[in-house]
Backbone as numpy.savetxt, mean C-alpha at the origin, in Angstrom:
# Nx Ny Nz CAx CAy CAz Cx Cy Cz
13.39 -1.65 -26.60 12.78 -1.87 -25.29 11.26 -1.82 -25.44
10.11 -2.76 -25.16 9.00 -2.91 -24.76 8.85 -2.15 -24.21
7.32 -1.72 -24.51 6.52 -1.39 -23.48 5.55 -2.23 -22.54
5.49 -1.88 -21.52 4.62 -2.86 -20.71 3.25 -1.92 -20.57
2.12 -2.65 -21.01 0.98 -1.81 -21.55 0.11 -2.20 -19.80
-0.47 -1.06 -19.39 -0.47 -1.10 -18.03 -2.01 -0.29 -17.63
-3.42 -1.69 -17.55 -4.40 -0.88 -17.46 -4.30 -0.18 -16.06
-5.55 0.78 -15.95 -5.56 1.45 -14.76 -7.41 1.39 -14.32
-7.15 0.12 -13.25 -8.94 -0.60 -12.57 -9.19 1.00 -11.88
-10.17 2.00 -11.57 -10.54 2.87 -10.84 -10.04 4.54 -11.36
-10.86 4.97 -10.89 -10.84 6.33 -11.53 -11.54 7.73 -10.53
-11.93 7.24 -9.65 -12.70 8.64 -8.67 -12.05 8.43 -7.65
-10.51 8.35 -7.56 -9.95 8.57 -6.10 -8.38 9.34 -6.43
-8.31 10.08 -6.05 -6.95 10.71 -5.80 -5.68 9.81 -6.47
-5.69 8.30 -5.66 -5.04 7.57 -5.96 -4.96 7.16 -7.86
-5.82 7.32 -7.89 -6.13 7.16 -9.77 -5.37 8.23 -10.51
-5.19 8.93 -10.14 -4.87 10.13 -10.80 -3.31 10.15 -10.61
-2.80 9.76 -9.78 -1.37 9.56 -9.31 -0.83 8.02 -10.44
-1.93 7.37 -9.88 -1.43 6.41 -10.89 -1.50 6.76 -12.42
-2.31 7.20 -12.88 -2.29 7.58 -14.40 -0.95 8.16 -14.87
-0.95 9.21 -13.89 0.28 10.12 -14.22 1.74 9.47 -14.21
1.64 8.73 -13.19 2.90 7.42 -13.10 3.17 6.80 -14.10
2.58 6.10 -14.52 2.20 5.24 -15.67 2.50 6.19 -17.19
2.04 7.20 -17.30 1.81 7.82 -18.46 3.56 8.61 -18.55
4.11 9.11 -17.24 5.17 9.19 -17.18 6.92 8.13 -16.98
6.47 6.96 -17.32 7.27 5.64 -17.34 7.69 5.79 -18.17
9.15 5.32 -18.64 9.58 5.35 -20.22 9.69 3.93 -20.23
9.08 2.42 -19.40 8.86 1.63 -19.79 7.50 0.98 -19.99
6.71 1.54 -19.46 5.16 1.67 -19.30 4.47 2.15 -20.17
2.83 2.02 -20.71 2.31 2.96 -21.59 0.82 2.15 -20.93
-0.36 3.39 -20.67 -1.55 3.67 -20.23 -2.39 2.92 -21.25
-2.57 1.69 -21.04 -3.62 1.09 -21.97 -4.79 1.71 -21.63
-5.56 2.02 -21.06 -6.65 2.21 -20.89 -7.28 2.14 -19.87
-8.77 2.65 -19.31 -8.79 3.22 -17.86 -10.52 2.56 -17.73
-10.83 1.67 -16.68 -11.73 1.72 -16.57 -12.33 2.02 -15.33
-13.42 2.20 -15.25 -14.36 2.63 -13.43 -15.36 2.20 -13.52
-15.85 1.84 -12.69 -17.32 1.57 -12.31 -18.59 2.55 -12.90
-18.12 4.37 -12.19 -18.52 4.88 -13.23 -17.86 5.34 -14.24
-18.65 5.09 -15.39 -18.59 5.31 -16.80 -17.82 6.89 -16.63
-18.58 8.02 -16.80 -17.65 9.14 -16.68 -16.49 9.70 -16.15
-16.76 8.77 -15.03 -15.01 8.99 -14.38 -14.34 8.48 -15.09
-14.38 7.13 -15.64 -12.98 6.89 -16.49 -12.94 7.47 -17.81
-13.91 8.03 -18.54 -14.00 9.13 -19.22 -13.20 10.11 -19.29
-13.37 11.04 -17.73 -13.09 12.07 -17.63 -11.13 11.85 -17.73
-11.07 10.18 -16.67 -9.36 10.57 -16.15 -8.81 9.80 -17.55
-9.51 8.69 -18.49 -8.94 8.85 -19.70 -8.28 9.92 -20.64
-9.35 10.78 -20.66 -9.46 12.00 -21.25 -7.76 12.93 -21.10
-7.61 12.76 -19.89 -6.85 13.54 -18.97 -5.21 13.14 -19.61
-5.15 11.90 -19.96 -4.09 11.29 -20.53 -3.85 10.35 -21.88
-5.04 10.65 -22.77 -5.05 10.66 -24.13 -4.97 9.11 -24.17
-5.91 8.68 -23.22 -5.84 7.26 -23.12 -7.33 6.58 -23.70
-7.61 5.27 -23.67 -9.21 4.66 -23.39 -9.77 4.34 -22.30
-11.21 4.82 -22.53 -11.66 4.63 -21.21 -12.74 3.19 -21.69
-12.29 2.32 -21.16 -13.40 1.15 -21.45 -14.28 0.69 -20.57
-15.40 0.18 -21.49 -17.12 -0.17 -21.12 -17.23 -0.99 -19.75
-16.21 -2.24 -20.03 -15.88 -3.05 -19.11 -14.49 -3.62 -18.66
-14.64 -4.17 -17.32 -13.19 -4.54 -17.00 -12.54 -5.58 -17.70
-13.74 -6.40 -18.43 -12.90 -7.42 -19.60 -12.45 -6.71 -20.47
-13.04 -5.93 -21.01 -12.43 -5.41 -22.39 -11.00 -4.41 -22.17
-10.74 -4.02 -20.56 -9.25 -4.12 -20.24 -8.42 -4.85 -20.14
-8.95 -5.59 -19.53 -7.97 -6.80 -19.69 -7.04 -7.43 -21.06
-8.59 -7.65 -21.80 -8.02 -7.80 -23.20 -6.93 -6.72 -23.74
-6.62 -5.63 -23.43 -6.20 -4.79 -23.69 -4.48 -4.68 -22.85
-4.52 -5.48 -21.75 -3.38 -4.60 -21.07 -2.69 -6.19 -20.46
-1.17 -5.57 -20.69 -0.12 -6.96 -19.82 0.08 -6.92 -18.22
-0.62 -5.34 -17.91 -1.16 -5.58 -16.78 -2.08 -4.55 -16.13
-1.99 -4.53 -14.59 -3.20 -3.53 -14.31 -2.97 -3.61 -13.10
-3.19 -1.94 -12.72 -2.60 -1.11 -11.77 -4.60 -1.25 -10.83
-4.30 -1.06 -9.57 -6.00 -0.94 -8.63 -5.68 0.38 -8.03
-7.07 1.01 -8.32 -7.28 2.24 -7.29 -8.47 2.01 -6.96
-9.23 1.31 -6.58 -10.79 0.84 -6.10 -10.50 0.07 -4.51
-11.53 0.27 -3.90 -11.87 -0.33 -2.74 -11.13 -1.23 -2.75
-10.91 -1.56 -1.23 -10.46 -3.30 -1.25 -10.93 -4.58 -1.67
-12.42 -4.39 -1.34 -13.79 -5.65 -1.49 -13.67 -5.44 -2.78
-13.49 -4.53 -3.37 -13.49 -4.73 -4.94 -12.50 -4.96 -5.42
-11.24 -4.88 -5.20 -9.74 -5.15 -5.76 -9.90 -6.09 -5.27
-10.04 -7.21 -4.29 -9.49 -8.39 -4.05 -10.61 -9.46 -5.40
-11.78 -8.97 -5.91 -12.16 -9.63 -6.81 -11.80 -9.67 -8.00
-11.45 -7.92 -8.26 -10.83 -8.04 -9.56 -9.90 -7.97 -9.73
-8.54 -7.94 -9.10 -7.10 -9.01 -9.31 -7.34 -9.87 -9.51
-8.03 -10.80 -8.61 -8.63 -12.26 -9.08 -8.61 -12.38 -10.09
-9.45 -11.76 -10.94 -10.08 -12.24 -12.27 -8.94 -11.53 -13.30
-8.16 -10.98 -12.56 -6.94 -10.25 -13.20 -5.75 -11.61 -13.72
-4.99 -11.77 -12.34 -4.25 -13.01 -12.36 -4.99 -14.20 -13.04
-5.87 -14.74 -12.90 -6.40 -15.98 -13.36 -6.54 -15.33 -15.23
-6.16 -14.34 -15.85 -6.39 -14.43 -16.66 -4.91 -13.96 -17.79
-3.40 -13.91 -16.67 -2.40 -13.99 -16.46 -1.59 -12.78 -16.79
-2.48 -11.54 -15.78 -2.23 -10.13 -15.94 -1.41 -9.81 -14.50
-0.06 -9.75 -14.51 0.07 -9.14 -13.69 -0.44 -7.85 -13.09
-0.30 -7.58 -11.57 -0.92 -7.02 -10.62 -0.09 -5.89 -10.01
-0.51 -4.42 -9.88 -0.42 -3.76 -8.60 -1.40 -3.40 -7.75
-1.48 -3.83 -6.38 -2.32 -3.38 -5.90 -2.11 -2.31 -4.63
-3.06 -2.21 -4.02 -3.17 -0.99 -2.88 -3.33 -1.91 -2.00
-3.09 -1.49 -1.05 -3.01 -1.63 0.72 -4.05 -0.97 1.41
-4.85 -1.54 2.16 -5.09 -2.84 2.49 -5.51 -3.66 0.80
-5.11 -4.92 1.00 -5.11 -6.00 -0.87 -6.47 -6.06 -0.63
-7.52 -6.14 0.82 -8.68 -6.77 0.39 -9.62 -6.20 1.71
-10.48 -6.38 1.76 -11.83 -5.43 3.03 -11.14 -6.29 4.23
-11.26 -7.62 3.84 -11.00 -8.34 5.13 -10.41 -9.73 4.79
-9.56 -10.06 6.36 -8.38 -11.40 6.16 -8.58 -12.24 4.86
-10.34 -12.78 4.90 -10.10 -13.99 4.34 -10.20 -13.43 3.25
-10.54 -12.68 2.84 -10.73 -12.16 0.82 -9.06 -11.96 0.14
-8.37 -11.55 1.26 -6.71 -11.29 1.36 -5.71 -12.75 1.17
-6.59 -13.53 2.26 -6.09 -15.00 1.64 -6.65 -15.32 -0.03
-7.78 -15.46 -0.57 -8.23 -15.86 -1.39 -7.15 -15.07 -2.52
-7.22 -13.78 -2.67 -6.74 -13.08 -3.36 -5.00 -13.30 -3.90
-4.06 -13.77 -2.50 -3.19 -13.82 -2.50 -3.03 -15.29 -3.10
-3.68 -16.47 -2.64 -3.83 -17.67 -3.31 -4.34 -17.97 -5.01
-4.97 -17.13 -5.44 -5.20 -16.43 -6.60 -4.29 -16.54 -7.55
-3.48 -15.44 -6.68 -2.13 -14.68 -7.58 -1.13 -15.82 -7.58
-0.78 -16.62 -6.45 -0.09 -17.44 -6.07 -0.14 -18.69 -7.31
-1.73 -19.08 -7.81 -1.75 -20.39 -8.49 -1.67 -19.88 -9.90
-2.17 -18.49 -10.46 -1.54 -18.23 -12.14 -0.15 -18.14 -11.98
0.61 -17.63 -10.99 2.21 -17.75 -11.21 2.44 -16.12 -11.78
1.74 -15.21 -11.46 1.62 -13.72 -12.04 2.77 -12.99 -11.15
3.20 -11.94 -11.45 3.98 -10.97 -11.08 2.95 -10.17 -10.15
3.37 -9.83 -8.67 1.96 -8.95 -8.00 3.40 -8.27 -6.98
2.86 -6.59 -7.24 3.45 -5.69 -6.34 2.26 -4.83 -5.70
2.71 -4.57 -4.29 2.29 -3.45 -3.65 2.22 -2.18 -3.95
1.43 -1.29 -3.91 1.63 0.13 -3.55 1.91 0.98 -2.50
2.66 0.66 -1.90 3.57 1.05 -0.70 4.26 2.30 -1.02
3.48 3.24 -1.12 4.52 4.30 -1.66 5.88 4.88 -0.67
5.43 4.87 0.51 6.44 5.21 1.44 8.12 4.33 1.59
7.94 2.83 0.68 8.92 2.10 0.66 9.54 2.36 -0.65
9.31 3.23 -1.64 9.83 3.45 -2.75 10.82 4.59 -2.97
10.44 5.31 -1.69 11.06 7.00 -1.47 12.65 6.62 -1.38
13.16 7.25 -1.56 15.04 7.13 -1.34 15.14 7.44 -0.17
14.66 8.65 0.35 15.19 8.77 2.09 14.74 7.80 2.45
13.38 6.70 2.73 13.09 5.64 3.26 13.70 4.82 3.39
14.42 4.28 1.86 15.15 3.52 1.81 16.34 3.34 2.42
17.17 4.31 2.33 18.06 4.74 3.07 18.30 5.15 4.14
17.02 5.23 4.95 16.99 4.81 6.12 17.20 3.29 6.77
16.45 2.66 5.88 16.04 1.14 6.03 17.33 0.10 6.18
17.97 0.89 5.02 19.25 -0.14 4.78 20.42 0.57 4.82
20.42 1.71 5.16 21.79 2.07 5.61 21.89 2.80 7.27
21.27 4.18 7.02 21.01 4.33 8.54 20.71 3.65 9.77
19.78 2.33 9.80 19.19 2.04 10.88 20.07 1.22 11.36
20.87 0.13 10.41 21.78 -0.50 10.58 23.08 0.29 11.97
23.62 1.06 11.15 24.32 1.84 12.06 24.42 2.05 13.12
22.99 2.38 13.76 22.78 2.57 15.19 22.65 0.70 15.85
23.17 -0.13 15.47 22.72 -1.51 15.45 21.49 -1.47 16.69
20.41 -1.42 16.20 19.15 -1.08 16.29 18.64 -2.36 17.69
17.40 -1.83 18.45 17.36 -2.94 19.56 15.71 -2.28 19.55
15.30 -1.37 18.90 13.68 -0.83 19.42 13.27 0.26 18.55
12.10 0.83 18.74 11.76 1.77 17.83 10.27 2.49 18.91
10.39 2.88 17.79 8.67 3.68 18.17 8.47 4.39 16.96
6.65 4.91 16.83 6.55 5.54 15.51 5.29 6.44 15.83
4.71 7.59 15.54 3.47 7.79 15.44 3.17 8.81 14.23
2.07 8.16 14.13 1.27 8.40 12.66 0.12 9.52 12.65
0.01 10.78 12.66 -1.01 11.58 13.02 -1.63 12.42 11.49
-2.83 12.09 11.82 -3.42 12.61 9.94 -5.06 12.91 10.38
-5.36 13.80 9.51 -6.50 14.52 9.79 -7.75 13.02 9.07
-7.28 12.32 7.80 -7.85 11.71 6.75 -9.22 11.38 6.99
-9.55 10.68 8.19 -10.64 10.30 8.84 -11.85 11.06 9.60
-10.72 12.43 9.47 -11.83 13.00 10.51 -12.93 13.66 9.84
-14.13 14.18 11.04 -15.16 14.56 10.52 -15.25 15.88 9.07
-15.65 15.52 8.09 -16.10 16.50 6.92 -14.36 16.32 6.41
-14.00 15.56 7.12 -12.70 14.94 5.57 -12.99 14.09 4.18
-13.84 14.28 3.90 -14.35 13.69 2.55 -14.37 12.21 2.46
-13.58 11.79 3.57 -13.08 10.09 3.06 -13.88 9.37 2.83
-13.72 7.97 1.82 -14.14 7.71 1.21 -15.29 6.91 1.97
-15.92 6.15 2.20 -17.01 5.20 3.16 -15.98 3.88 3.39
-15.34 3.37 2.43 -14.72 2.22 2.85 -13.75 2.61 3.88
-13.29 3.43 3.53 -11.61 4.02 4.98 -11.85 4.42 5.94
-13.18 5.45 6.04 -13.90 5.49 7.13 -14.22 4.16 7.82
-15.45 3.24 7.22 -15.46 2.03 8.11 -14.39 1.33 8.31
-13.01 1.36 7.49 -12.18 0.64 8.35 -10.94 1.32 9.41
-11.26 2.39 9.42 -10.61 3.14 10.28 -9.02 3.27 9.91
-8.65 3.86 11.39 -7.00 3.93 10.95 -6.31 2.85 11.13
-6.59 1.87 11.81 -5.66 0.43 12.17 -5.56 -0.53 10.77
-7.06 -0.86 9.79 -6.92 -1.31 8.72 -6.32 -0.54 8.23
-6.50 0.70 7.52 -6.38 1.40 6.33 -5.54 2.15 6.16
-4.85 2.85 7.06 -3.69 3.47 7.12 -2.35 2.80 7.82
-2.28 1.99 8.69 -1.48 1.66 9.88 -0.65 0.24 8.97
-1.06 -0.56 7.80 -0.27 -1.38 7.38 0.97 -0.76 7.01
1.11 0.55 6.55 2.22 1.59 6.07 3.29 1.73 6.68
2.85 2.24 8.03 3.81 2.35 9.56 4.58 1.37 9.89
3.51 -0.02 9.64 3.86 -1.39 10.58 4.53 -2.65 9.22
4.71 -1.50 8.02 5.77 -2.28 6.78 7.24 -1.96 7.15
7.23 -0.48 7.48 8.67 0.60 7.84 9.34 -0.33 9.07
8.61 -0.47 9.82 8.83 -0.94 11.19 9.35 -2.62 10.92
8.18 -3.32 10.28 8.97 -4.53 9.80 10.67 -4.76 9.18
10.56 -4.14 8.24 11.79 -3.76 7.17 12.75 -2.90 8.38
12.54 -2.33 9.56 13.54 -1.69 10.18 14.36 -2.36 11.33
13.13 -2.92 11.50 13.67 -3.44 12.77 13.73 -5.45 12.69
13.24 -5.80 11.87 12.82 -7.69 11.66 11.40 -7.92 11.59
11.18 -8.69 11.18 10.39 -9.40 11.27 9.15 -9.20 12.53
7.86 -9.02 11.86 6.97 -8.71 13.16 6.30 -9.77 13.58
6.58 -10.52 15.19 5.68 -11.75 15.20 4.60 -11.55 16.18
4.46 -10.96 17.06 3.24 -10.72 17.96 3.08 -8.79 17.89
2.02 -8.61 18.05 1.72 -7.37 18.05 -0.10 -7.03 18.81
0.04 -6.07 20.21 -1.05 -5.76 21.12 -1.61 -4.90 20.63
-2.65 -4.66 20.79 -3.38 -2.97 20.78 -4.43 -2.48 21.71
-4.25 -1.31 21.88 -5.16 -0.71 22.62 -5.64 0.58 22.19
-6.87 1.34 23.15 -7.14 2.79 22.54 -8.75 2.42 22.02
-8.78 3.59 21.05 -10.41 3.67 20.67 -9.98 3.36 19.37
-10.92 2.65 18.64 -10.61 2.17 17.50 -11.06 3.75 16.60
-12.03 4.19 16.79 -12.17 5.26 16.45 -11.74 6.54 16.15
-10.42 6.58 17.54 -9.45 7.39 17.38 -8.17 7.71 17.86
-7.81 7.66 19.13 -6.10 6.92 19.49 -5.86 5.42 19.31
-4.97 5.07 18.69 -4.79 3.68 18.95 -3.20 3.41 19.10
-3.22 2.86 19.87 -1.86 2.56 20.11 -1.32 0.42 20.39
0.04 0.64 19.41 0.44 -0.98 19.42 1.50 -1.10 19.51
1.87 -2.17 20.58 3.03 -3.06 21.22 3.24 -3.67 20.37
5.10 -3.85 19.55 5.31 -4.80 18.42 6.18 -5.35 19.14
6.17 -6.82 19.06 7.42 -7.86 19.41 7.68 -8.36 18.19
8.80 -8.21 17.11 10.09 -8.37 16.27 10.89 -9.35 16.73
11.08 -10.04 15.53 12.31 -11.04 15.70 14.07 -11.03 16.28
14.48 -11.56 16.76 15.49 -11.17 17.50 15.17 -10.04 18.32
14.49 -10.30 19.13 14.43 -9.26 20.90 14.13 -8.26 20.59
13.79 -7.85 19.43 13.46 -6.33 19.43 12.23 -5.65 19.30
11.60 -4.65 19.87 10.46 -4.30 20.27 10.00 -2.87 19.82
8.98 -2.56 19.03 8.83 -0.71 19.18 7.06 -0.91 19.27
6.73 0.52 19.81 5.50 1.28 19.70 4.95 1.75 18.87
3.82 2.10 18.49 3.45 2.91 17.67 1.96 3.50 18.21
1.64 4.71 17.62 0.70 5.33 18.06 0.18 5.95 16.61
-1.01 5.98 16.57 -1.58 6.32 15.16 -3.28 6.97 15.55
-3.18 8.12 14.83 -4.75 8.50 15.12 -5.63 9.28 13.20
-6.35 9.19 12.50 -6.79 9.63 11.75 -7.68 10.85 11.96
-8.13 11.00 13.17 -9.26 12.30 13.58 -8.59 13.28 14.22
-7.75 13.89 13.94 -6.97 14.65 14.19 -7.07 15.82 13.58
-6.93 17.26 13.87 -7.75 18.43 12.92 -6.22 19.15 13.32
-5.53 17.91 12.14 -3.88 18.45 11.22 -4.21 18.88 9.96
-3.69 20.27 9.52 -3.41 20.17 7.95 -2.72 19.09 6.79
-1.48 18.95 7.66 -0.33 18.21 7.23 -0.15 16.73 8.02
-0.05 15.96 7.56 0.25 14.52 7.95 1.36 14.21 8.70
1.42 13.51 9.54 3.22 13.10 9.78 3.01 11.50 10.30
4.33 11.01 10.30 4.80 9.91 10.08 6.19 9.70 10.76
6.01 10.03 11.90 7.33 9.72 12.64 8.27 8.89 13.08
8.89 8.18 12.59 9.61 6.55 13.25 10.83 7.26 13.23
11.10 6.61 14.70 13.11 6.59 15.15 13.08 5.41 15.94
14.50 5.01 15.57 14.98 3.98 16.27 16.10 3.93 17.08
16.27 2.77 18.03 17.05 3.26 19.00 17.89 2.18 18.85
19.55 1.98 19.14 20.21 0.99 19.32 21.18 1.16 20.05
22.54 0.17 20.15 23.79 0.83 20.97 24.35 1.80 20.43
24.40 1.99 18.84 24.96 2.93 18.53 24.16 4.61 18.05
23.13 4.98 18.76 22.50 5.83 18.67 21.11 5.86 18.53
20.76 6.69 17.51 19.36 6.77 16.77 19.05 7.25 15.67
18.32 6.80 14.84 18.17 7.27 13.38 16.48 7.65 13.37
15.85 8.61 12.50 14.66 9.11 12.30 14.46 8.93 11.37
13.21 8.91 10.74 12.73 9.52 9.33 11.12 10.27 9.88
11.14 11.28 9.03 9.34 11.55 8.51 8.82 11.08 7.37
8.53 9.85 7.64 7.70 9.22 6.20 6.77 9.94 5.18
6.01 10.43 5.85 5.04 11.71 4.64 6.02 12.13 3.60
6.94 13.38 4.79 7.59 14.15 4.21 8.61 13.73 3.25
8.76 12.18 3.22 9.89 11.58 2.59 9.26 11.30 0.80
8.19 11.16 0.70 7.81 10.50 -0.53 7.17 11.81 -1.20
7.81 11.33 -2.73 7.50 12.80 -3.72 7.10 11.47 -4.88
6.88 12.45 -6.19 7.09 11.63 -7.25 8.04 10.42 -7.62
9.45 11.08 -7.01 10.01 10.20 -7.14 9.70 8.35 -7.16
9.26 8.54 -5.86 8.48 7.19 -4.78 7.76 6.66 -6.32
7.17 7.01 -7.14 5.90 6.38 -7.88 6.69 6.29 -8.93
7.43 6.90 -9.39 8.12 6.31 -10.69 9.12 5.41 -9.98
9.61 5.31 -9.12 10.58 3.68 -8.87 9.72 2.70 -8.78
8.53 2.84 -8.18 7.43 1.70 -8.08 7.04 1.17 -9.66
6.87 1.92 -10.24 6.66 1.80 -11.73 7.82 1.04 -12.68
8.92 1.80 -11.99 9.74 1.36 -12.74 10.36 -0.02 -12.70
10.09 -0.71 -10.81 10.36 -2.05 -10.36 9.43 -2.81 -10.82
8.13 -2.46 -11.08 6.58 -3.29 -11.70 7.21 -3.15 -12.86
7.64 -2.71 -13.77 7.81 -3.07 -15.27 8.78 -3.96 -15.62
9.73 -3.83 -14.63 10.99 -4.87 -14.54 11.01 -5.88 -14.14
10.04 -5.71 -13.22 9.60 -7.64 -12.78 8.79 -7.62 -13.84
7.48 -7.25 -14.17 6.70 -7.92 -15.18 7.58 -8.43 -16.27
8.57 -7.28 -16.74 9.61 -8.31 -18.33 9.94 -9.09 -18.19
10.76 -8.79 -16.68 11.32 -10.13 -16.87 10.80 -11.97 -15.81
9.82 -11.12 -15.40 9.32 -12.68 -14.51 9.82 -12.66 -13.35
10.62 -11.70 -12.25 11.12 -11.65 -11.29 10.26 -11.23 -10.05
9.86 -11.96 -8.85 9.30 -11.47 -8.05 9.55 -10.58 -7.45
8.60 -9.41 -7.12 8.97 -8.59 -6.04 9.06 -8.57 -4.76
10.21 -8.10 -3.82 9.66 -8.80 -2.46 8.41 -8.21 -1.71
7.87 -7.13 -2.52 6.65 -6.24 -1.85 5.38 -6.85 -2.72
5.20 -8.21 -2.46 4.10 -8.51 -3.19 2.66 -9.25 -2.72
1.75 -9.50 -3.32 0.49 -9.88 -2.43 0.77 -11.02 -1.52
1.80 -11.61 -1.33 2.12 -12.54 -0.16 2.45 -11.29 0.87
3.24 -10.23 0.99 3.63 -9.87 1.80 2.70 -8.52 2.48
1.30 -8.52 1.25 0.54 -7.61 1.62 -0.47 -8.88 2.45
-0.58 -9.64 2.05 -1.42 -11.35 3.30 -0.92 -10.55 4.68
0.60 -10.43 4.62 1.25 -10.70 6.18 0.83 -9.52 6.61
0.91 -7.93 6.05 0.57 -7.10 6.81 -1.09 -6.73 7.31
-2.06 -7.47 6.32 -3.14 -7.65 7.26 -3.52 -8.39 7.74
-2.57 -9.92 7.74 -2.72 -10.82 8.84 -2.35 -10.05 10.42
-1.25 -9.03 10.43 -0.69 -8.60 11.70 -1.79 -7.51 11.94
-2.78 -6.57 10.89 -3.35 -5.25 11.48 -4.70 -6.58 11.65
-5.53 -7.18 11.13 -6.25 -8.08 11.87 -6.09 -8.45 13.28
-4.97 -9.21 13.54 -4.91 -9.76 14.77 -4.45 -8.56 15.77
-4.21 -6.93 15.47 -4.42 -5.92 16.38 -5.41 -5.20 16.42
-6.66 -5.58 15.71 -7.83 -5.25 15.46 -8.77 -6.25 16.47
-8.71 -7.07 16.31 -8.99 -7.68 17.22 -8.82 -8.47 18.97
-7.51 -7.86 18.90 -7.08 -7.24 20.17 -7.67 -5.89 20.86
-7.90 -4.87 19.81 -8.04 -3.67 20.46 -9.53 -3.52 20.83
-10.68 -4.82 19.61 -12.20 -4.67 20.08 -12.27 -5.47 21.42
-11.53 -6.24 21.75 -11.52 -6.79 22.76 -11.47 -6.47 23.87
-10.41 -5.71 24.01 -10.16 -4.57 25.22 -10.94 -3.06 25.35
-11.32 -2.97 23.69 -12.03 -1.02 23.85 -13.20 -1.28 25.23
């Protein structure tokens, strides 16, 4: 069995460090090498996993069959680019890009090398999720939902980063909620918003076949602990999950382990930069609903 040699773009975010460890813990995967913007950070999180930390993002490339993003969006949507066009498959993070059109470009990108590109959706990798998704929700043969998302991440002297801050909770956190909700209930085709972009926000989803849920999401919230609430409602009852509480390690080694399996073998994933297009085509067009009305 191959290994699938798997650089890692970014190195000073939480997220880097999760990924290293993912990666370094794959028994089909192996940590080619780590680069960052700054030099010492990928130093330091090289270091950390007996990996390389390289000068530049070419000289990863050269190095790896593919490559994992923990960097900004404005910066991941350029360097996948130059990722795919140079026929490296892709994981990326959510939001894929700062804004719509870099998300189109990016996804059209990936689309014309013919590359393997998955999401980092960690909340869709968890087993209780899953099993919510495709066995539980079913059950209640489902007609609506609702969800709310409450997290300190944003708020004042939360460290966050400048990009998540300026894009608040509707970009940067809320594609997560409004993937669960897709996958639970159909297909999302219109979606309202209202609230302060700043800090309640709340959105009306209209779903394919008649079905409809809420959601409510705030980042400035002075919670320790995160939550992630979706239940759904149908004729035959109701089913819940707590999304936070649902994803462990586990979640990152199946992600790992589905990215190595499509990369061998050439198989698309259905969580891939086409389907990260759609979820900020839908938090766009409730972004711009909600400046409209604030």
């Amino acid at each position: 069995m191959v290994a699938i040699t798997i650089g890692l773009a970014g190195a000073g975010q939480r997220a880097a460090s999760v990924h290293a460890t993912s990666i370094s813990s794959s028994p089909r995967a192996r940590l080619g090498g780590v680069w960052a913007p700054r030099a010492e950070a990928a130093l330091d999180l090289a270091g950390q996993h007996g990996a390389t930390a390289f000068a530049s993002f070419e000289e990863l490339l050269d190095q790896s069959d593919a490559v994992a993003f923990a960097v900004p969006p404005a910066a991941q949507a350029e360097l996948a680019a130059l990722a795919a066009q140079r026929g490296k498959a892709v994981l990326l993070e959510v939001p894929v890009a700062a804004d719509l059109d870099g998300a189109e470009r990016l996804a059209a990108a990936i689309a014309a090398a013919g590359v393997i590109s998955q999401l980092g959706l960690g909340w869709r990798y968890a087993a209780g999720i899953r099993q919510f998704i495709s066995e539980t929700v079913p059950r209640v043969w489902p007609q609506g939902g609702s969800a709310r998302l409450v997290s300190g991440a944003l708020a004042q002297g939360s460290g966050a980063s400048p990009w998540r801050a300026g894009m608040g909770v509707l970009r940067s956190l809320a594609p997560h909620l409004i993937d669960v909700l897709d996958a639970a209930l159909g297909r999302i085709e219109q979606v309202r918003a209202h609230g302060d972009p700043d800090g309640w926000v709340g959105l009306m989803i209209e779903h394919a076949e008649g079905r409809f849920s809420e959601a409510s999401l705030t980042a400035t919230a002075s919670v320790k602990i995160p939550r992630a609430d979706i239940e759904i409602f149908g004729s035959g009852g109701s089913a819940a999950v707590e999304a936070e509480a649902a994803v462990g390690p586990d979640a990152y080694a199946t992600m790992y382990q589905e990215f190595t399996e499509a990369v061998a073998s050439g198989t698309p994933h259905p969580l891939d930069a086409r389907h990260g297009l759609r979820l900020q085509e839908i938090t766009e067009e409730a972004h711009t609903d909600l400046i409209r009305t604030a």
